[in-house]
SEFINU-113393 format. One record per atom (N, C-alpha, C, O): residue number from 1; residue in three letters; z, x, y. Coordinates in pm, 1 decimal. Example, Ala and Ser with C-alpha at 12.3 -4.5 7.8 and 13.67 -1.06 7.14 Angstrom:
BEGIN
   k   r       zz       xx       yy
   1 ALA    780.0   1319.0   -569.0
   1 ALA    780.0   1230.0   -450.0
   1 ALA    780.0   1320.0   -330.0
   1 ALA    846.5   1423.6   -331.9
   2 SER    708.0   1285.0   -225.0
   2 SER    714.0   1367.0   -106.0
   2 SER    787.0   1290.0      3.0
   2 SER    803.9   1340.9    113.8
***
This chain:
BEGIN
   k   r       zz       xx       yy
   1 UNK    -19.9   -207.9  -1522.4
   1 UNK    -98.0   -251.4  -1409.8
   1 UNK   -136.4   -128.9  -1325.3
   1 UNK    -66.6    -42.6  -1271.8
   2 UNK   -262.3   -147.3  -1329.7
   2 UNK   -341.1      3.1  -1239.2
   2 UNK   -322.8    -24.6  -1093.9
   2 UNK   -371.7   -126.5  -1045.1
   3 UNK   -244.4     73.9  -1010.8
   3 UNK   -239.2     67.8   -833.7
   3 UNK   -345.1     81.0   -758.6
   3 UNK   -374.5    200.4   -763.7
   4 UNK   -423.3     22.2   -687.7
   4 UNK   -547.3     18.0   -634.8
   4 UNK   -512.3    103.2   -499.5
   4 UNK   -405.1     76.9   -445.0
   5 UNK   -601.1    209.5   -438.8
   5 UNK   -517.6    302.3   -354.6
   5 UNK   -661.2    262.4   -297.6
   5 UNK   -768.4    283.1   -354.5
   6 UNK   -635.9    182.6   -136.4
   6 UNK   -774.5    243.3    -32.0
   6 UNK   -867.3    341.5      0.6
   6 UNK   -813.4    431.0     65.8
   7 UNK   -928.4    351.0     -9.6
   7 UNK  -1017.5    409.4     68.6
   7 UNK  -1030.7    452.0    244.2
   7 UNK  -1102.7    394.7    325.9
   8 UNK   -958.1    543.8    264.3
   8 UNK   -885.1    534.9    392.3
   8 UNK   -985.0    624.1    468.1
   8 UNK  -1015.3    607.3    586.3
   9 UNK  -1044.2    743.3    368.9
   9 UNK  -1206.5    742.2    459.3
   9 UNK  -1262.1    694.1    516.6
   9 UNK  -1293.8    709.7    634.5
  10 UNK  -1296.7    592.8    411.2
  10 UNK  -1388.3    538.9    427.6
  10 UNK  -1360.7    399.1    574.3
  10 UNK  -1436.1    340.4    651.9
  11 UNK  -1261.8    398.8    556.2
  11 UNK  -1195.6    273.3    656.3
  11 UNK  -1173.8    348.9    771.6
  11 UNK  -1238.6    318.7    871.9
  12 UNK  -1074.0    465.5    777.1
  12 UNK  -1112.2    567.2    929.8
  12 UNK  -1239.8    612.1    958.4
  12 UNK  -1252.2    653.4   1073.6
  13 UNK  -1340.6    616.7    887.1
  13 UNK  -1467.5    647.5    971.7
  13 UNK  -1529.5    569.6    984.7
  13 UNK  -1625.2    598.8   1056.5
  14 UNK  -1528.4    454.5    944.2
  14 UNK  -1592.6    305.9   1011.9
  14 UNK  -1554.4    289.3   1113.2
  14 UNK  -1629.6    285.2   1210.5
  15 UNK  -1412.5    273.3   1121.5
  15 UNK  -1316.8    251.9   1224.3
  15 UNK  -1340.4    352.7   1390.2
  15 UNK  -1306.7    326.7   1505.7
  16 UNK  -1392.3    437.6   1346.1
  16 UNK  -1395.3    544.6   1447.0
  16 UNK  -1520.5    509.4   1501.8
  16 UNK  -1541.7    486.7   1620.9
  17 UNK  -1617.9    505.1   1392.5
  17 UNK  -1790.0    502.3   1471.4
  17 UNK  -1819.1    364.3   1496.1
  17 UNK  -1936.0    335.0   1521.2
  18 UNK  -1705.1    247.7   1492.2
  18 UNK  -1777.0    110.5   1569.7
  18 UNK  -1628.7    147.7   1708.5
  18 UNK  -1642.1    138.8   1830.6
  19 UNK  -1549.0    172.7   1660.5
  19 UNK  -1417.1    165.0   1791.8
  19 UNK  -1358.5    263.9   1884.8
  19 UNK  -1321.4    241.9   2000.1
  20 UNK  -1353.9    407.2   1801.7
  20 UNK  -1310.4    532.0   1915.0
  20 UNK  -1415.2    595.4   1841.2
  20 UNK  -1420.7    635.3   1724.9
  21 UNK  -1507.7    595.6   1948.2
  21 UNK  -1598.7    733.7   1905.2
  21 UNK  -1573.3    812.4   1993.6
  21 UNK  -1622.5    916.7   1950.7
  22 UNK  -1520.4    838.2   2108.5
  22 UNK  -1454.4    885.6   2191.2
  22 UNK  -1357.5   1013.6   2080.0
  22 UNK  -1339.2   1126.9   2124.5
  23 UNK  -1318.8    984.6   1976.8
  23 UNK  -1244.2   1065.0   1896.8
  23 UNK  -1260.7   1165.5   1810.8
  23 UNK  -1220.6   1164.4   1694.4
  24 UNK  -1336.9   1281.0   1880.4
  24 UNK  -1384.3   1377.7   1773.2
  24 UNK  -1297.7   1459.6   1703.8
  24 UNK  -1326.7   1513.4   1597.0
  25 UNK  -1195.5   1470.4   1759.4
  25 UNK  -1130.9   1545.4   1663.2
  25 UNK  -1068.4   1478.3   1557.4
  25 UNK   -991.5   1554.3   1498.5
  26 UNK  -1072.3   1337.3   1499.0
  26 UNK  -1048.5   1309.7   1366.6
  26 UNK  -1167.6   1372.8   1272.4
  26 UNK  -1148.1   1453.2   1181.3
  27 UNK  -1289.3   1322.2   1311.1
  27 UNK  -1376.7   1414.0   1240.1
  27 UNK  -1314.6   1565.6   1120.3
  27 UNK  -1349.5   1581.6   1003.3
  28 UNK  -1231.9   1642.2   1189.4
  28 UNK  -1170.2   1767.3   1132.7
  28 UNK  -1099.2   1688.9   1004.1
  28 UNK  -1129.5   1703.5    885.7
  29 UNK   -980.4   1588.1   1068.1
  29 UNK   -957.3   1559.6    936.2
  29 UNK   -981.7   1506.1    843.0
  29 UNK   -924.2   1536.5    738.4
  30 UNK  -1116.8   1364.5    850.4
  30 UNK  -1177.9   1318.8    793.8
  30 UNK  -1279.5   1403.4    679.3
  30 UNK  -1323.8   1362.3    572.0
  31 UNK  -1298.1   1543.5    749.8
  31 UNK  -1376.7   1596.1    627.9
  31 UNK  -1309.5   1689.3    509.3
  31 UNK  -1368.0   1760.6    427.8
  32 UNK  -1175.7   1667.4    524.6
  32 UNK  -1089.1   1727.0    359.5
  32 UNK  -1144.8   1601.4    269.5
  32 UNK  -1169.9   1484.3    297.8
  33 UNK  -1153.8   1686.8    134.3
  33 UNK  -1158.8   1637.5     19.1
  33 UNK  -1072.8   1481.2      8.2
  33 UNK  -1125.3   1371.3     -9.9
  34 UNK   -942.8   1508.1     23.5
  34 UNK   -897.8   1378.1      0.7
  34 UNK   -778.5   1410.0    144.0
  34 UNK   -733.1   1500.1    214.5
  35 UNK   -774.0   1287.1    123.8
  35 UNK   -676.6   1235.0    253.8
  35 UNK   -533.7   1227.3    159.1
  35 UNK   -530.9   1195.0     40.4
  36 UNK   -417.1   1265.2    242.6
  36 UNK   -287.1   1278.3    203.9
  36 UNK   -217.3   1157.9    308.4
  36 UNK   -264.1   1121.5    416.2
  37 UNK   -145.2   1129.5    270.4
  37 UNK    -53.4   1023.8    375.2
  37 UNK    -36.5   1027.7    486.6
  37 UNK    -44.0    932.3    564.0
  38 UNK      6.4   1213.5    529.2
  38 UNK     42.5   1236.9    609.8
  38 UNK   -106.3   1253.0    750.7
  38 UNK   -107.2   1260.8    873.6
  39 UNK   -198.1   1251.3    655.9
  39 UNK   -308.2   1268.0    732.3
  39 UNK   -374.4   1144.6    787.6
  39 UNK   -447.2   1135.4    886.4
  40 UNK   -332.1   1046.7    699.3
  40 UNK   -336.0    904.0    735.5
  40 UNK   -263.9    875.1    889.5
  40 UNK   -307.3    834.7    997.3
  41 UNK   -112.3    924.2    832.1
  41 UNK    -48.6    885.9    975.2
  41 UNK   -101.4    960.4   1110.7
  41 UNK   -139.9    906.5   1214.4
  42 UNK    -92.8   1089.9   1082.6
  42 UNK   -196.6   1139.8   1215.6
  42 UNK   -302.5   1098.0   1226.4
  42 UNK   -325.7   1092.7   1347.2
  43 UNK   -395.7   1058.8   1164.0
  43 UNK   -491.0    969.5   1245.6
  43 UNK   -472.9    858.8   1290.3
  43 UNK   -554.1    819.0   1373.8
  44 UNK   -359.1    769.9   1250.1
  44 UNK   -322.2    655.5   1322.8
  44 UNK   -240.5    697.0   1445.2
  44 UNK   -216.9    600.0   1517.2
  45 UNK   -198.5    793.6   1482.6
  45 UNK   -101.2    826.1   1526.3
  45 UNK   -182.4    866.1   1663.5
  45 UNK   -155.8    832.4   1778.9
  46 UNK   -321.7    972.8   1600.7
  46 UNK   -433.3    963.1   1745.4
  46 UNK   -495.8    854.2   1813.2
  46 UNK   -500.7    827.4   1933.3
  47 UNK   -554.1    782.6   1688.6
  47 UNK   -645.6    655.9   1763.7
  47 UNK   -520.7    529.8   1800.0
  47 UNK   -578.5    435.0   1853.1
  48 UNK   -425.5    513.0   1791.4
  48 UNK   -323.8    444.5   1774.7
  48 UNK   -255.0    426.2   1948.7
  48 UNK   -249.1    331.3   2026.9
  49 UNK   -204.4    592.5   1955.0
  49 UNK   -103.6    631.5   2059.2
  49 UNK     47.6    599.8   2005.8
  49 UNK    147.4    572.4   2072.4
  50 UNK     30.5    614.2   1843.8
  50 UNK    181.7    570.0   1839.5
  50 UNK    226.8    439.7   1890.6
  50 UNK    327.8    442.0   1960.9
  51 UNK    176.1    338.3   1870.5
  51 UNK    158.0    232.9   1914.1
  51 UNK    217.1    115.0   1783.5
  51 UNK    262.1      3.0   1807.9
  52 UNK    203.3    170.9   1658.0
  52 UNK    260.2    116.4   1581.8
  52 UNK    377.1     87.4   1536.3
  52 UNK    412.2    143.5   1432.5
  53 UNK    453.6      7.3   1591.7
  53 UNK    575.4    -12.9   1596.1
  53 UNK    671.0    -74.9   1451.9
  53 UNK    777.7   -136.1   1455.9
  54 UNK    600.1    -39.3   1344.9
  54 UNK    638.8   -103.3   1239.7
  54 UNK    743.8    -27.3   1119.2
  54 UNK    709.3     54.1   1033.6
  55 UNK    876.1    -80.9   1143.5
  55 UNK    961.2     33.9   1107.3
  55 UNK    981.8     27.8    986.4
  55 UNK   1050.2    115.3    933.5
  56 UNK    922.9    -86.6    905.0
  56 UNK    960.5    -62.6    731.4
  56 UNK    850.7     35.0    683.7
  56 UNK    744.9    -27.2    693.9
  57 UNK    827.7    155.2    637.7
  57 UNK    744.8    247.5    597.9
  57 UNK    841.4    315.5    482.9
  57 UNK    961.7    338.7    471.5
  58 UNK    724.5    334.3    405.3
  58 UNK    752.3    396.9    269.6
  58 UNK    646.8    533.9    251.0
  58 UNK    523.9    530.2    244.3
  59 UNK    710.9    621.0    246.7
  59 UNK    650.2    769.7    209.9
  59 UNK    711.4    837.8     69.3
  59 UNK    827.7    841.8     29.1
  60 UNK    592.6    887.6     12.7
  60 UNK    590.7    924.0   -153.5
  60 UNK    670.4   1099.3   -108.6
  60 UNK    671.6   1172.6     -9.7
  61 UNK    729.2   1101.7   -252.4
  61 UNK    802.0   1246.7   -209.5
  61 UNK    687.6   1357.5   -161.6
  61 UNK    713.6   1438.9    -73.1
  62 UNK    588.0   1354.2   -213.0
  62 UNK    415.1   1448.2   -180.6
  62 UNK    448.5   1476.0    -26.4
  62 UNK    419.1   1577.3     37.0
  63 UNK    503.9   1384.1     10.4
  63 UNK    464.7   1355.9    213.5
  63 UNK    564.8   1383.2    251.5
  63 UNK    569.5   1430.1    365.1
  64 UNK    685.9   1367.2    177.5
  64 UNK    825.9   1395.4    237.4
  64 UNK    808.1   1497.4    241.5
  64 UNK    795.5   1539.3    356.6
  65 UNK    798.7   1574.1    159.5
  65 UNK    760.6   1745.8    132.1
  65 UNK    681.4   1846.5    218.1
  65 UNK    703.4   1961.0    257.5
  66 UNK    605.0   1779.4    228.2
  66 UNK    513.7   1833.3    321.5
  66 UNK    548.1   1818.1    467.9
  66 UNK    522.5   1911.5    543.8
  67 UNK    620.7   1674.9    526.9
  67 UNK    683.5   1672.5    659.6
  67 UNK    759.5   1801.5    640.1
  67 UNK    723.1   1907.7    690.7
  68 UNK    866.5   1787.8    564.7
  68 UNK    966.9   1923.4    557.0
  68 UNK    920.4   2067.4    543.3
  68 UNK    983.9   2166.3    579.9
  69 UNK    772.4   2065.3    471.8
  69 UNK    776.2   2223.5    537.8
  69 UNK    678.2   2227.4    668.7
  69 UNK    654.9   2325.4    739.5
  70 UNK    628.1   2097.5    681.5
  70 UNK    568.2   2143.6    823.3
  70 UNK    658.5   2170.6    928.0
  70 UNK    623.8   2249.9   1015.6
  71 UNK    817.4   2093.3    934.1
  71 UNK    954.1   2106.3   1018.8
  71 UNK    978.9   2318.1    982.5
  71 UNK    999.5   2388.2   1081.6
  72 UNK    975.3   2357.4    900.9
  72 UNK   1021.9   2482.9    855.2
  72 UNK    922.6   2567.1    913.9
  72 UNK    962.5   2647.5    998.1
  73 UNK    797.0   2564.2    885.1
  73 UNK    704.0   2634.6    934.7
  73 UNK    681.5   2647.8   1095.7
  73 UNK    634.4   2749.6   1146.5
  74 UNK    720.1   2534.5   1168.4
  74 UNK    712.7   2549.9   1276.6
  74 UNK    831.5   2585.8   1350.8
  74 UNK    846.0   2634.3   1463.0
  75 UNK    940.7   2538.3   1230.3
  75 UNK   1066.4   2608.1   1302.1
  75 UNK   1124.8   2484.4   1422.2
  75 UNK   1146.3   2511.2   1540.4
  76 UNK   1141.6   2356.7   1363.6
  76 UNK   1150.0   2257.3   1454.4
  76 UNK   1302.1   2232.8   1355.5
  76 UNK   1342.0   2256.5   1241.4
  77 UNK   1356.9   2163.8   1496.2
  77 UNK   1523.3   2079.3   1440.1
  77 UNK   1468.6   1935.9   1408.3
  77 UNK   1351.3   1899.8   1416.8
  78 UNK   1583.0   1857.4   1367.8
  78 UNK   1528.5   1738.1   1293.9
  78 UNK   1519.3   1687.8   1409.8
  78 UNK   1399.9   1661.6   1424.5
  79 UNK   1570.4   1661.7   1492.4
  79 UNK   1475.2   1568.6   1638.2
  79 UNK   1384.5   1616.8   1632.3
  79 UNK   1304.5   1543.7   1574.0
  80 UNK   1330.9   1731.8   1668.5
  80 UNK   1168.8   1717.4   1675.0
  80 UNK   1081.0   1641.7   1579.2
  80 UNK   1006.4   1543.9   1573.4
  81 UNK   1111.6   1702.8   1534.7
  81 UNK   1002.9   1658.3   1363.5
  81 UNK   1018.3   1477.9   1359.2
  81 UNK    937.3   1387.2   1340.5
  82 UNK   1170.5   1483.3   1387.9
  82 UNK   1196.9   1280.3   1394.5
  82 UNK   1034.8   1232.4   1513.4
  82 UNK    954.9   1147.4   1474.3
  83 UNK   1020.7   1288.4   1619.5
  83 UNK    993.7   1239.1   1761.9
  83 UNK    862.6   1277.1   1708.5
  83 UNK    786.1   1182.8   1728.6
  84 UNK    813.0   1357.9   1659.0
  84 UNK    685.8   1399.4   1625.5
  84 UNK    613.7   1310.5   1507.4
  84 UNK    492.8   1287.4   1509.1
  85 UNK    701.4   1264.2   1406.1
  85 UNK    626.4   1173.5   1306.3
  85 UNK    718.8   1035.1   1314.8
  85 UNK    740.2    964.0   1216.7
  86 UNK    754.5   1016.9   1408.1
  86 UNK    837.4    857.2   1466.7
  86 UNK    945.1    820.9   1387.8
  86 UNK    992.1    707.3   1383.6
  87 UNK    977.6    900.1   1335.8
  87 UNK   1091.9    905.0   1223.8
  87 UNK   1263.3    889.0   1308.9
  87 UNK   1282.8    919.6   1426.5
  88 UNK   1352.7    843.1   1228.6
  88 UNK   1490.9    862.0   1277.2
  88 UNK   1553.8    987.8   1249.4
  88 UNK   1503.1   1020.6   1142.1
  89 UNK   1623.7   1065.3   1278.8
  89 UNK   1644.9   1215.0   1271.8
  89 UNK   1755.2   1172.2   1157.5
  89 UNK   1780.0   1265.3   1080.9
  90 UNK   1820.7   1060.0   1132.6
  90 UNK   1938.9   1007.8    996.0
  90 UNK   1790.1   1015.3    897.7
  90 UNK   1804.4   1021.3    775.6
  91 UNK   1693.9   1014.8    938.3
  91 UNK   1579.3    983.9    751.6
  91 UNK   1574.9   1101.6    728.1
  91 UNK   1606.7   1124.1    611.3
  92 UNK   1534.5   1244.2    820.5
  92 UNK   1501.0   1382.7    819.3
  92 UNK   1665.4   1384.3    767.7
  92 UNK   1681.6   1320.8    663.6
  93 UNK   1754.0   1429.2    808.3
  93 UNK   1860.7   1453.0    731.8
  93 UNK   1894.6   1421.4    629.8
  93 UNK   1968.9   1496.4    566.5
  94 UNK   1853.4   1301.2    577.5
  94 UNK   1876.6   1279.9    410.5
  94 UNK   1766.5   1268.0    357.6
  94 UNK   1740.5   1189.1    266.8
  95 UNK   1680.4   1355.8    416.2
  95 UNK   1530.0   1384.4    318.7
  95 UNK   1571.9   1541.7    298.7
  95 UNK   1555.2   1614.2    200.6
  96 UNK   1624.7   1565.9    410.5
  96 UNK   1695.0   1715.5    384.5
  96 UNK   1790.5   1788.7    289.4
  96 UNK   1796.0   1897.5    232.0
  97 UNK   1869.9   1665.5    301.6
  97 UNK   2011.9   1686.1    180.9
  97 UNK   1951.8   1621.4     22.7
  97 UNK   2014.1   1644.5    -80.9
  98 UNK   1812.6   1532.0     24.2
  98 UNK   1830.0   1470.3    -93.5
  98 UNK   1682.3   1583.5   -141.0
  98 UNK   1647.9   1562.4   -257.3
  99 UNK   1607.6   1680.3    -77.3
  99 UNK   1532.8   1739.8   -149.2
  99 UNK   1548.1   1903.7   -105.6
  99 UNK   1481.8   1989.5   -163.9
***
């Protein structure tokens, strides 16, 4: 069975030019080649306000990975990085120990 994956372009820039057009700086990320998860969540995360309160979420190791070196690169402890992508600082720690 083939996984049907959205079109999340295409759904954030609809989304933007009938509801926040007020929001130019998604624009930046809307124009990469392809959208990554994590780019998903920051744009929900702008037009949103973090407003999404929905705590069952599932992230592919691609995104785990990439949270973790964006935490390294910036040189953040796992609270930050928790408070910054709404995460529990217990998920960053055993995303830590398990990759």
């Amino acid at each position: 069975m083939k996984t049907i994956i959205p079109d999340y372009k295409k759904i954030y820039s609809d989304m933007i030019a009938e509801k926040f057009p007020e929001h130019k700086e998604c624009h930046k990320i809307l124009d990469k080649e392809e959208l990554s998860q994590l780019d998903v969540i920051v744009l929900n995360n702008i037009l949103f306000n973090n407003k999404n309160h929905n705590k069952h979420r599932s992230y592919s190791e691609e995104t785990i990975l990439e949270i973790l070196r964006f935490q390294k690169k910036n040189n953040w402890n796992n609270s930050e990085v928790a408070k910054h992508f709404n995460l529990s600082r217990n998920t960053v720690t055993k995303w830590k120990k398990y990759f």
